[in-house]
PDB file with one MODEL, atoms N, CA, C and O in Angstrom:
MODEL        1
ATOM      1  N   UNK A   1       0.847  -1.161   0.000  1.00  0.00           N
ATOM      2  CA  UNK A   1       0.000   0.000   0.000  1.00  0.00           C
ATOM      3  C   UNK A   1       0.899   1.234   0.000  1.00  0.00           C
ATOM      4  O   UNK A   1       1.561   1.357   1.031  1.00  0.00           O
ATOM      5  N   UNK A   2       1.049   2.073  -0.832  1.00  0.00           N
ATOM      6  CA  UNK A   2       0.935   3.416  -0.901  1.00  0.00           C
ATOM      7  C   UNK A   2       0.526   4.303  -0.192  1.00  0.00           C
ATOM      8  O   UNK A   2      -0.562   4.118   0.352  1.00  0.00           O
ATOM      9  N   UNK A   3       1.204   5.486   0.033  1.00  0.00           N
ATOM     10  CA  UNK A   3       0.318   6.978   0.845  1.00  0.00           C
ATOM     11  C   UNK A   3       1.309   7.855  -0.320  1.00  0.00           C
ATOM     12  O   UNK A   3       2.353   7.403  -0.791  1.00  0.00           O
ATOM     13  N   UNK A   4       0.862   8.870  -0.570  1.00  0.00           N
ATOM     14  CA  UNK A   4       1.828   9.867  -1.180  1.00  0.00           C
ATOM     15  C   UNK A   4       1.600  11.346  -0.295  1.00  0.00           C
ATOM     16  O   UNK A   4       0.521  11.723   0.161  1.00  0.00           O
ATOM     17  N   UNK A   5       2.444  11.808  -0.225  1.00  0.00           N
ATOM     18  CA  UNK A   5       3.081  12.941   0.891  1.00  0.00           C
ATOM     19  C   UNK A   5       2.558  14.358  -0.389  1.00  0.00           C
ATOM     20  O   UNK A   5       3.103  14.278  -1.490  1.00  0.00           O
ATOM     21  N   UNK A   6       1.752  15.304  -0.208  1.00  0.00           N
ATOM     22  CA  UNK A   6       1.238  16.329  -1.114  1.00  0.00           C
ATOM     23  C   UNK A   6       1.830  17.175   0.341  1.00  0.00           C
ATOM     24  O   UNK A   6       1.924  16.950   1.548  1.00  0.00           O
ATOM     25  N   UNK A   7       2.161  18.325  -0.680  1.00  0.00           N
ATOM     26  CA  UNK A   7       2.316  19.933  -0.612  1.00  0.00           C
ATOM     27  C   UNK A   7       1.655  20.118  -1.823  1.00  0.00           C
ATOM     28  O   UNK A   7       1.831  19.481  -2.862  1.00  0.00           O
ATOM     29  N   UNK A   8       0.548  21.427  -1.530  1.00  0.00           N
ATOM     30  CA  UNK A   8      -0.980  21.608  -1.750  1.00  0.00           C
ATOM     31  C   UNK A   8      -1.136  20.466  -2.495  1.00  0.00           C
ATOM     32  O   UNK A   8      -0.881  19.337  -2.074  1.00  0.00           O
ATOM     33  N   UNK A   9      -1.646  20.792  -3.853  1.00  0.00           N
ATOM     34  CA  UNK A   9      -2.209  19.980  -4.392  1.00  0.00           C
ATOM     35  C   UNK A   9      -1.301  18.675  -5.302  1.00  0.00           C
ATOM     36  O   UNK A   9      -1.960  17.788  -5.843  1.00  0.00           O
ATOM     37  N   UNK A  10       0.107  18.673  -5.389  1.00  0.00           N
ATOM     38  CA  UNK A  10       0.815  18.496  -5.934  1.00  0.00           C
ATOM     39  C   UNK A  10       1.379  16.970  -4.381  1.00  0.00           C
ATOM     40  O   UNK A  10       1.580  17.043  -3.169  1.00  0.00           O
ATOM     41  N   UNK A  11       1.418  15.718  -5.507  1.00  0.00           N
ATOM     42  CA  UNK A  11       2.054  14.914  -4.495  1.00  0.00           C
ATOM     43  C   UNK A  11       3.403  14.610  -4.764  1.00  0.00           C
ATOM     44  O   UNK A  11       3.972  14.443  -5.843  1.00  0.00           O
ATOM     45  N   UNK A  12       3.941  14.551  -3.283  1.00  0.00           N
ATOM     46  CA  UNK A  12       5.680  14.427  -4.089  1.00  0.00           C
ATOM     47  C   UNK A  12       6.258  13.737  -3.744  1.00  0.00           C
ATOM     48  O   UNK A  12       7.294  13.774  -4.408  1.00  0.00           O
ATOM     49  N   UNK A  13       6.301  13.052  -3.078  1.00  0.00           N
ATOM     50  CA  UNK A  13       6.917  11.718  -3.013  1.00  0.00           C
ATOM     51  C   UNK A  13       5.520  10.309  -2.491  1.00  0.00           C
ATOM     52  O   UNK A  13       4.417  10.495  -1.977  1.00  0.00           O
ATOM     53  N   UNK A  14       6.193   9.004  -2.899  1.00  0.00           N
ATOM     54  CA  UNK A  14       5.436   8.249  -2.210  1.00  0.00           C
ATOM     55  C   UNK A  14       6.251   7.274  -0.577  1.00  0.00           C
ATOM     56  O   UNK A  14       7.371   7.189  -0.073  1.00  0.00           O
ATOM     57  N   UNK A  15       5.438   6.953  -0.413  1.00  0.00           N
ATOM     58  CA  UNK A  15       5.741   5.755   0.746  1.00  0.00           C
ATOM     59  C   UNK A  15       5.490   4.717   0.907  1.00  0.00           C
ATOM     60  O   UNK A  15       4.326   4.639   1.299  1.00  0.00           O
ATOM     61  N   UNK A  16       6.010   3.672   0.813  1.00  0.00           N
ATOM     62  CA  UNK A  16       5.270   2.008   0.955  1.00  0.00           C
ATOM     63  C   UNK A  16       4.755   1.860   2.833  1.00  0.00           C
ATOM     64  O   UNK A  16       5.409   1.331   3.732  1.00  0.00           O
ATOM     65  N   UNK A  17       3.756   2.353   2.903  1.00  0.00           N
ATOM     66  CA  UNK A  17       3.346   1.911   3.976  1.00  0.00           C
ATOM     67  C   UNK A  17       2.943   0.879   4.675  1.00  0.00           C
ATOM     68  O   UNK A  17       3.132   0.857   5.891  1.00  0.00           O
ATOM     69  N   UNK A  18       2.207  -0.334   3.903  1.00  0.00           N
ATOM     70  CA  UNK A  18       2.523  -1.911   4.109  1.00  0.00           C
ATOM     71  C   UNK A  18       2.710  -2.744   3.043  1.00  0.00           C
ATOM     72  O   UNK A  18       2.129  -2.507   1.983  1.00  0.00           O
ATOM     73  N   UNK A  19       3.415  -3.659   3.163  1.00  0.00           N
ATOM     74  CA  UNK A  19       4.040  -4.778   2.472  1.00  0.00           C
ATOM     75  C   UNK A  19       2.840  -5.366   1.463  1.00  0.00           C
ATOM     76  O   UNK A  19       1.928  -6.019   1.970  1.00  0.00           O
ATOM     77  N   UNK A  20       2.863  -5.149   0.196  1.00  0.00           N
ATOM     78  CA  UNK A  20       1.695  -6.116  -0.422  1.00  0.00           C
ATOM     79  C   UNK A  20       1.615  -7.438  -0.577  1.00  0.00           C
ATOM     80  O   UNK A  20       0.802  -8.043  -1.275  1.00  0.00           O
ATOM     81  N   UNK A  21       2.717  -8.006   0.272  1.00  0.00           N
ATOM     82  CA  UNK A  21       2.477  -9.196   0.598  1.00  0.00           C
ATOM     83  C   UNK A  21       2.294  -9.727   1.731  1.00  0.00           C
ATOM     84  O   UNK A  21       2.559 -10.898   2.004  1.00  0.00           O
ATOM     85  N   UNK A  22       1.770  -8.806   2.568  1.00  0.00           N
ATOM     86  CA  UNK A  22       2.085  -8.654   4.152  1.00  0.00           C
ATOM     87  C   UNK A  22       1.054 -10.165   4.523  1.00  0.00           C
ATOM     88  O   UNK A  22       1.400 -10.888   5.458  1.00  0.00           O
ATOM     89  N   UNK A  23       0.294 -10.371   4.015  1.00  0.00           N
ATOM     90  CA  UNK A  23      -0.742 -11.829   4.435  1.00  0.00           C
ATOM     91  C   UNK A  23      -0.542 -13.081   3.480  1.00  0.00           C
ATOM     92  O   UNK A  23      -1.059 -14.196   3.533  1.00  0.00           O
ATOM     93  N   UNK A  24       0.471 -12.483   2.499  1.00  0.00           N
ATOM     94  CA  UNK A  24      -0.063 -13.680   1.850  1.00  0.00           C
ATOM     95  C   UNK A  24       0.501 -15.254   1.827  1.00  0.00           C
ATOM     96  O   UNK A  24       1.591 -15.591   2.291  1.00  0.00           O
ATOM     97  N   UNK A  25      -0.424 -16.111   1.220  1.00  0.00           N
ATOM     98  CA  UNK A  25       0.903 -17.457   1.691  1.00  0.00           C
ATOM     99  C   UNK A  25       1.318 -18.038   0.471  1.00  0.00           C
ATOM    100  O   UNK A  25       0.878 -17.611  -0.597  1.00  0.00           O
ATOM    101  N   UNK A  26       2.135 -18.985   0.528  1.00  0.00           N
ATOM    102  CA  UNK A  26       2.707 -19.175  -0.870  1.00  0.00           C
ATOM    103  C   UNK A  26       1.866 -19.704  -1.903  1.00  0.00           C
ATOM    104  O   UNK A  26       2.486 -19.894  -2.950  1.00  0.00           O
ATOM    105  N   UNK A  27       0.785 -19.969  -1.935  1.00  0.00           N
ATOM    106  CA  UNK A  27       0.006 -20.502  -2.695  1.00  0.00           C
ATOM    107  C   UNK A  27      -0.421 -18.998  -3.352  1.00  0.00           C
ATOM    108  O   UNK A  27      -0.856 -19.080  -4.501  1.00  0.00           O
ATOM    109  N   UNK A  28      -0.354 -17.614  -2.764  1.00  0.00           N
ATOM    110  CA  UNK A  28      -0.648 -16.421  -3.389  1.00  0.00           C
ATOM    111  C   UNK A  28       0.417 -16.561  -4.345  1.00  0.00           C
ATOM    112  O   UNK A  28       0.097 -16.969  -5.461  1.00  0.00           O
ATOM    113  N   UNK A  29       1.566 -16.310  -4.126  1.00  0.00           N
ATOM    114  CA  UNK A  29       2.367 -15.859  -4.958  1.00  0.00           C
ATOM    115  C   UNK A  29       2.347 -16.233  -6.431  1.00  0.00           C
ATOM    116  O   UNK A  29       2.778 -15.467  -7.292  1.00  0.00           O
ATOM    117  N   UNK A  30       1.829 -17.445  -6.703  1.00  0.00           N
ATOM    118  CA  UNK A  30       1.481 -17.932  -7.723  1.00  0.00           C
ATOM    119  C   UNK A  30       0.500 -16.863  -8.430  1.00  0.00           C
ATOM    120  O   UNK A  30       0.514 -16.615  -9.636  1.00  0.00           O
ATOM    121  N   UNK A  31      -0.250 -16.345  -7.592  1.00  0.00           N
ATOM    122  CA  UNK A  31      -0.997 -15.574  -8.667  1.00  0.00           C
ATOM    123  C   UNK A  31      -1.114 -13.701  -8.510  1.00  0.00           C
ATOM    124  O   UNK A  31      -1.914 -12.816  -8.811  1.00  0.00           O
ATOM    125  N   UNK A  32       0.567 -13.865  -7.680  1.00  0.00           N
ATOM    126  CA  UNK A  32       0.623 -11.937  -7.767  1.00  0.00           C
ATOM    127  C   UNK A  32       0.967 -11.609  -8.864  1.00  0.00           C
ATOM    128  O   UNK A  32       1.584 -12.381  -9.599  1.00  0.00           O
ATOM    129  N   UNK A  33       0.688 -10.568  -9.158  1.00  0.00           N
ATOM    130  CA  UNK A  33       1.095  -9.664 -10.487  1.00  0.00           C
ATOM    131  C   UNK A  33       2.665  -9.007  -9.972  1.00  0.00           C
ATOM    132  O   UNK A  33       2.741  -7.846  -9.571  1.00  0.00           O
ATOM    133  N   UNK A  34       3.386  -9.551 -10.017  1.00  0.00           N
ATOM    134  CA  UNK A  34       5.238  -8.986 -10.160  1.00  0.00           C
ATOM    135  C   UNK A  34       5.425  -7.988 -11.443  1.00  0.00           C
ATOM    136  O   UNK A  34       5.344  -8.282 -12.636  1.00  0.00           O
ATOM    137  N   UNK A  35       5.661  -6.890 -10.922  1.00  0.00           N
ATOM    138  CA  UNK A  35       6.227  -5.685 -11.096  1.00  0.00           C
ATOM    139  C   UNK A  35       7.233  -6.296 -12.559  1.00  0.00           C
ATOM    140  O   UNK A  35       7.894  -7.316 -12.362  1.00  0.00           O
ATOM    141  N   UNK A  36       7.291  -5.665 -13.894  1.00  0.00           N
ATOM    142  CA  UNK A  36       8.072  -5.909 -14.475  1.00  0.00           C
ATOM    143  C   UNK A  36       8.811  -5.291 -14.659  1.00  0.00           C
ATOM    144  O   UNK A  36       8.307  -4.466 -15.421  1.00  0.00           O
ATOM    145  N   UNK A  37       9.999  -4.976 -14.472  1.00  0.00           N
ATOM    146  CA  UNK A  37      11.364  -4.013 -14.135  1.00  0.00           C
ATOM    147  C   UNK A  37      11.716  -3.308 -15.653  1.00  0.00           C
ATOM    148  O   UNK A  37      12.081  -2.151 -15.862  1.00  0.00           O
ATOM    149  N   UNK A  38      11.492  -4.357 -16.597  1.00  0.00           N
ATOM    150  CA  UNK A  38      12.060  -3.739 -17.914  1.00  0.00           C
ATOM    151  C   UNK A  38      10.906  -3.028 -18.896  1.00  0.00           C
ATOM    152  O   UNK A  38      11.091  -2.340 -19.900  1.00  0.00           O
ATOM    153  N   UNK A  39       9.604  -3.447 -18.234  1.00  0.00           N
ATOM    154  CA  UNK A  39       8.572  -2.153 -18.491  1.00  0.00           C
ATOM    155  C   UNK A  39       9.248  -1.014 -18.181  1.00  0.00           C
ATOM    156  O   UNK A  39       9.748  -0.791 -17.079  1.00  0.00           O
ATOM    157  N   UNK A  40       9.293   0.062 -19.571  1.00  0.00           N
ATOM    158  CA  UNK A  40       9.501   1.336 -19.802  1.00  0.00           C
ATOM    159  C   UNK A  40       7.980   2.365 -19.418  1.00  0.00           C
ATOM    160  O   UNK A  40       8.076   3.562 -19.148  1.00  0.00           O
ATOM    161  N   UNK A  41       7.087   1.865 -19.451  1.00  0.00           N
ATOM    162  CA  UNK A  41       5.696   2.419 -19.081  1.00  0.00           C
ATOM    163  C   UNK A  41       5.714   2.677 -17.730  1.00  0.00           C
ATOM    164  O   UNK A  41       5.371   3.779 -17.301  1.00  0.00           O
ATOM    165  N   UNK A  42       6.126   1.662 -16.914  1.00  0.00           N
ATOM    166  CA  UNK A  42       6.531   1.740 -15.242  1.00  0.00           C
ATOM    167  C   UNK A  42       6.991   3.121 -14.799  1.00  0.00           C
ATOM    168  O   UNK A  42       6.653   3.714 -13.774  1.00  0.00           O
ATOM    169  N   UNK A  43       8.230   3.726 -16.226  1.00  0.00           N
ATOM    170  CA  UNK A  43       8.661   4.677 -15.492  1.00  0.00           C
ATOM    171  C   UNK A  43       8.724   5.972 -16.534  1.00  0.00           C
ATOM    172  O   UNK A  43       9.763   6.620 -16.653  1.00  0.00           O
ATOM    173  N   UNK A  44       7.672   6.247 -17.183  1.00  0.00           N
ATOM    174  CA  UNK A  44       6.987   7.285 -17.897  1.00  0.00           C
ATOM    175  C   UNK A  44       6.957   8.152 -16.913  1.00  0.00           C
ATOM    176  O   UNK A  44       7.938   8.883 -16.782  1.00  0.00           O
ATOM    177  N   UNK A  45       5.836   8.278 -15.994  1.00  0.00           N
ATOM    178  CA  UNK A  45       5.963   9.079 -14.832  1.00  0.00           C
ATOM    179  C   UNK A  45       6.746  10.329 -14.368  1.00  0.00           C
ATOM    180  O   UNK A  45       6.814  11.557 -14.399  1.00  0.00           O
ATOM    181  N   UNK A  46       7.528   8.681 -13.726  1.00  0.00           N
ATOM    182  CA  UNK A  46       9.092   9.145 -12.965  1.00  0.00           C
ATOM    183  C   UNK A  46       9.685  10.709 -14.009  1.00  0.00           C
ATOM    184  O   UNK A  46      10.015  11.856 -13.707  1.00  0.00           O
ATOM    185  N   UNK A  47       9.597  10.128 -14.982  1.00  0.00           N
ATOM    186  CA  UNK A  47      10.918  10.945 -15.949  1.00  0.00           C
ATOM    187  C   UNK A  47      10.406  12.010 -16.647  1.00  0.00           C
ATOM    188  O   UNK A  47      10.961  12.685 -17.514  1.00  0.00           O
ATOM    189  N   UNK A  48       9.244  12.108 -16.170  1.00  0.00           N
ATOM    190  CA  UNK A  48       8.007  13.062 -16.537  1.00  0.00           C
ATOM    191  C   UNK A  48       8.113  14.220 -15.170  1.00  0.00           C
ATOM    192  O   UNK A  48       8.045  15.448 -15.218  1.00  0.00           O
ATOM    193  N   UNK A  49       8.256  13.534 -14.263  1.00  0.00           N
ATOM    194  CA  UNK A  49       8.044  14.169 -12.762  1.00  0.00           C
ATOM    195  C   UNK A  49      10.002  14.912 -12.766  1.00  0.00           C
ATOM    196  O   UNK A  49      10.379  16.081 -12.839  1.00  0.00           O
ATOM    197  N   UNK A  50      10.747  13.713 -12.661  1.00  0.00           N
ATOM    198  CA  UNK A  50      12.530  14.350 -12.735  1.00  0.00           C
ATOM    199  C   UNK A  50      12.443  15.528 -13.873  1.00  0.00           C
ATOM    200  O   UNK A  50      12.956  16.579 -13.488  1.00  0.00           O
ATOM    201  N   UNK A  51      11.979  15.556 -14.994  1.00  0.00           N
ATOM    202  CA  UNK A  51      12.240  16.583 -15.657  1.00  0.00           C
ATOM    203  C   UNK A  51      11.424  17.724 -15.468  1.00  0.00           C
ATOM    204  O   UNK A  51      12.051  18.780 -15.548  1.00  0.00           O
ATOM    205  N   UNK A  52      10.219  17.825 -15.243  1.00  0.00           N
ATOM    206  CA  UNK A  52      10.065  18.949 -14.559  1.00  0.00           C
ATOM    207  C   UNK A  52      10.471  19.391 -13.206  1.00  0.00           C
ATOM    208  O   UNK A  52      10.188  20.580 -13.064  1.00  0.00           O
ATOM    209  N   UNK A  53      11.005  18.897 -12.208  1.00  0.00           N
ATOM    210  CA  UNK A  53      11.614  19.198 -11.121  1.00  0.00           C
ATOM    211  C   UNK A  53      13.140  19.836 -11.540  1.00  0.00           C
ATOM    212  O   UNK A  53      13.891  20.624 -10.965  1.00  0.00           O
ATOM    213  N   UNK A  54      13.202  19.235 -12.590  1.00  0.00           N
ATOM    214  CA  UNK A  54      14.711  19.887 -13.166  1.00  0.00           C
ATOM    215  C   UNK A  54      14.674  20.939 -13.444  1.00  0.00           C
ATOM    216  O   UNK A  54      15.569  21.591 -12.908  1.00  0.00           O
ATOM    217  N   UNK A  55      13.903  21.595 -14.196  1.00  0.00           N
ATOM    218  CA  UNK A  55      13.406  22.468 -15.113  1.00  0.00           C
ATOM    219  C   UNK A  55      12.703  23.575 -14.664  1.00  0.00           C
ATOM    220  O   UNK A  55      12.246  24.559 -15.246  1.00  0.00           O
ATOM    221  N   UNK A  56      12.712  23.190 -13.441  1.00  0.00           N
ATOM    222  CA  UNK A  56      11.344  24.244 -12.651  1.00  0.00           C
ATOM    223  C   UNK A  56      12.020  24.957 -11.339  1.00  0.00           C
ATOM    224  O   UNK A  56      11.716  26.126 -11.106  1.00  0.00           O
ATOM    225  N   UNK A  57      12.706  24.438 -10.695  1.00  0.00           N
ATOM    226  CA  UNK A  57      12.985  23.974  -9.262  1.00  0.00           C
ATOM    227  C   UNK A  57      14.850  24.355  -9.383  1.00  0.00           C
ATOM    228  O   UNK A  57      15.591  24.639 -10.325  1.00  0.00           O
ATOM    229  N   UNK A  58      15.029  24.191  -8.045  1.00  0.00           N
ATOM    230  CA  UNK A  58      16.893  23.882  -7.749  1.00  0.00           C
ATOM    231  C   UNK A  58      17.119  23.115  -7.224  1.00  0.00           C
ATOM    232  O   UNK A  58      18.186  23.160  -6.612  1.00  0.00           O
ATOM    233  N   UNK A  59      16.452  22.165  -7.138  1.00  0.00           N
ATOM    234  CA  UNK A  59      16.130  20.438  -6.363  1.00  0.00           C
ATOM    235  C   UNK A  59      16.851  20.153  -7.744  1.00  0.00           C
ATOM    236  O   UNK A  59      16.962  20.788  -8.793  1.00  0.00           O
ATOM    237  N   UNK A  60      17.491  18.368  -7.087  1.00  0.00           N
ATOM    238  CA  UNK A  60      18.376  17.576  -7.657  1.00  0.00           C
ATOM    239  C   UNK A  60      17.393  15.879  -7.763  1.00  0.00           C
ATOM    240  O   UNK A  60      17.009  15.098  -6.892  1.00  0.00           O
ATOM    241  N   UNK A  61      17.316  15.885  -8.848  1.00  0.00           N
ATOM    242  CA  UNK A  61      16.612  14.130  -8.872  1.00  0.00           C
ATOM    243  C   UNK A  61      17.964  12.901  -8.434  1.00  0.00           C
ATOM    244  O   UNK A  61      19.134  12.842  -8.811  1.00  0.00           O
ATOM    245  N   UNK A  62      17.544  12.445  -7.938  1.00  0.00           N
ATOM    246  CA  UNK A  62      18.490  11.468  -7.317  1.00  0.00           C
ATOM    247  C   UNK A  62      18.327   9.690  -8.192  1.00  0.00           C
ATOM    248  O   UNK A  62      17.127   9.695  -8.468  1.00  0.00           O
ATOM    249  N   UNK A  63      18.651   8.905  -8.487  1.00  0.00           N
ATOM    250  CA  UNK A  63      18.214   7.921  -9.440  1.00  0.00           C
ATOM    251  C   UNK A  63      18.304   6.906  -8.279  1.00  0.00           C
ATOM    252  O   UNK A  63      17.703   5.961  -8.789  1.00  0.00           O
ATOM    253  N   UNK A  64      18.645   6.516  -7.117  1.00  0.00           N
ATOM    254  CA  UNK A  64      19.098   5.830  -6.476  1.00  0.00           C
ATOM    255  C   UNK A  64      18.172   4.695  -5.973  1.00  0.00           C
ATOM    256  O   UNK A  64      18.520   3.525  -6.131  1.00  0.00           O
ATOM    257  N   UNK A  65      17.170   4.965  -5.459  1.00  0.00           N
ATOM    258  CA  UNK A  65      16.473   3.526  -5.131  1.00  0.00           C
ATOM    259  C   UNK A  65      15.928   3.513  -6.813  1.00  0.00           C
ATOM    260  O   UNK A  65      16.444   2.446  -7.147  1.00  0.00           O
ATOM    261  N   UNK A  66      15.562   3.775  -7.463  1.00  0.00           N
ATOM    262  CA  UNK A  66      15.607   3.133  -9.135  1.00  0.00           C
ATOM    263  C   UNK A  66      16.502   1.975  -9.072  1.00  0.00           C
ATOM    264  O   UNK A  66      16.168   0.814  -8.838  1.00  0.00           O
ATOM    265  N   UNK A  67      17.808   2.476  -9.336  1.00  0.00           N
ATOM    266  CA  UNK A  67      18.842   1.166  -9.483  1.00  0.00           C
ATOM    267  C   UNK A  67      18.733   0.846  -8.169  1.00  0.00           C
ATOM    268  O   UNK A  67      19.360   0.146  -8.963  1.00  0.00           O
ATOM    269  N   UNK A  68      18.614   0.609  -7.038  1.00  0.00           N
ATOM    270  CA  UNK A  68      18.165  -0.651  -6.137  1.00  0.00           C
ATOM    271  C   UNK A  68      17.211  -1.658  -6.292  1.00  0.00           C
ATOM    272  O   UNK A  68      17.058  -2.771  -5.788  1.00  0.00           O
ATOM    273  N   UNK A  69      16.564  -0.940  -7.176  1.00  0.00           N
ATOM    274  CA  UNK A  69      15.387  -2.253  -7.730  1.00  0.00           C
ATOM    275  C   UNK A  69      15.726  -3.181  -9.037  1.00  0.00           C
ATOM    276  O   UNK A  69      15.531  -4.295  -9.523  1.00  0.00           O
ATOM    277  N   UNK A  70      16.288  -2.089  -9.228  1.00  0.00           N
ATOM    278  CA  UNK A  70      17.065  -2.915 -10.479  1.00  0.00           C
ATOM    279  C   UNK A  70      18.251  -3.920 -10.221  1.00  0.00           C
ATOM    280  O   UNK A  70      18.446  -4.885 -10.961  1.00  0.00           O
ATOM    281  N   UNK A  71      18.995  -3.646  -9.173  1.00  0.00           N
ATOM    282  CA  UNK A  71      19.886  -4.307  -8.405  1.00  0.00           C
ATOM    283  C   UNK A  71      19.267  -5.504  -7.747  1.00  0.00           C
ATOM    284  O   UNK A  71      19.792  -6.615  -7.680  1.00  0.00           O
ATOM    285  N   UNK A  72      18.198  -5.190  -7.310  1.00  0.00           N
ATOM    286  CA  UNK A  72      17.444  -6.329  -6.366  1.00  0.00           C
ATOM    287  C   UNK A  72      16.813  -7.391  -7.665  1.00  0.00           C
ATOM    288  O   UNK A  72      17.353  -8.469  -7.910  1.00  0.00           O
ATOM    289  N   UNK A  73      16.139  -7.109  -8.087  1.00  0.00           N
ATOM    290  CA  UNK A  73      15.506  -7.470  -9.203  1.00  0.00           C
ATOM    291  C   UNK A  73      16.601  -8.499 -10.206  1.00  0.00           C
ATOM    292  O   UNK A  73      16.310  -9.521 -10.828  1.00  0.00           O
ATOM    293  N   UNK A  74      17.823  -7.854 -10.097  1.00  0.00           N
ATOM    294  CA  UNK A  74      19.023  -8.797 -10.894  1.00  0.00           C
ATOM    295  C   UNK A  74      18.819 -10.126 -10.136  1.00  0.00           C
ATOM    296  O   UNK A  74      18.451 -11.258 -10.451  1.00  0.00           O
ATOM    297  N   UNK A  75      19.220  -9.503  -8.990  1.00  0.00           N
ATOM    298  CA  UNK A  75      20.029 -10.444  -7.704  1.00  0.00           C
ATOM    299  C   UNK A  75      18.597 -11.132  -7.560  1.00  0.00           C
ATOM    300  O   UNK A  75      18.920 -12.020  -6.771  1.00  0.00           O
ATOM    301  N   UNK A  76      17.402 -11.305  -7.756  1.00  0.00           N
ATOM    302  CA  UNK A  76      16.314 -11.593  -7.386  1.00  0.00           C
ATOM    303  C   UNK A  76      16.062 -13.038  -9.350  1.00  0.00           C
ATOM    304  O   UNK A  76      15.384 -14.040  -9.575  1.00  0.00           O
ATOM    305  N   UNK A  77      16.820 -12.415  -9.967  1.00  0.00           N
ATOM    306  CA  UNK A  77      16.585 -13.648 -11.381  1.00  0.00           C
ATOM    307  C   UNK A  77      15.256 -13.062 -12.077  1.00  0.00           C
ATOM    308  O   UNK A  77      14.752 -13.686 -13.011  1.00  0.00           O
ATOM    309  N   UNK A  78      14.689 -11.853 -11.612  1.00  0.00           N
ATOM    310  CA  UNK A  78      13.500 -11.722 -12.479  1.00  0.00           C
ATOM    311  C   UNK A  78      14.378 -10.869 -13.994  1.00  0.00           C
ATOM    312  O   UNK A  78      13.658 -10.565 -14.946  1.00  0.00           O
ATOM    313  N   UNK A  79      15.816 -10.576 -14.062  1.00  0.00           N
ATOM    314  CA  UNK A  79      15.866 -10.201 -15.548  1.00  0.00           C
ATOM    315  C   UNK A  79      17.430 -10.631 -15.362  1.00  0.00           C
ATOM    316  O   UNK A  79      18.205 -10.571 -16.317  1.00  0.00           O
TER     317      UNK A  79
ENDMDL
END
């Protein structure tokens, strides 16, 4: 689950507030929907959101938990 943190109307960061697998048992996993890392759609967004923060702002986009997922995700065999 998600919460996202807004200043006014504008949300700016998110938070994983509980685990979406926080109940489940292994017989779920068989039928979660796993995140596909090399979906480019995943991160339309993101690079939508970094470039106007670039562009607008004197804030710095940071890429860093990005490549942790991507790191995990290696180390994990899903690519």
């Amino acid at each position: 689950m998600l919460r996202g943190e807004k200043k006014g109307k504008e949300i700016l960061y998110l938070n994983i507030i509980e685990h979406p697998l926080k109940d489940a048992k292994e017989k779920d996993l068989e039928y979660y929907e796993w995140p596909q890392p090399l979906n480019k759609q995943l991160f339309e967004n993101t690079l939508k959101s970094a470039k106007k923060i670039k562009e607008t702002t004197d804030y710095a986009v940071s890429p860093e938990n990005i490549i942790k997922a991507f790191k995990t995700a290696k180390r994990q065999g899903v690519y």
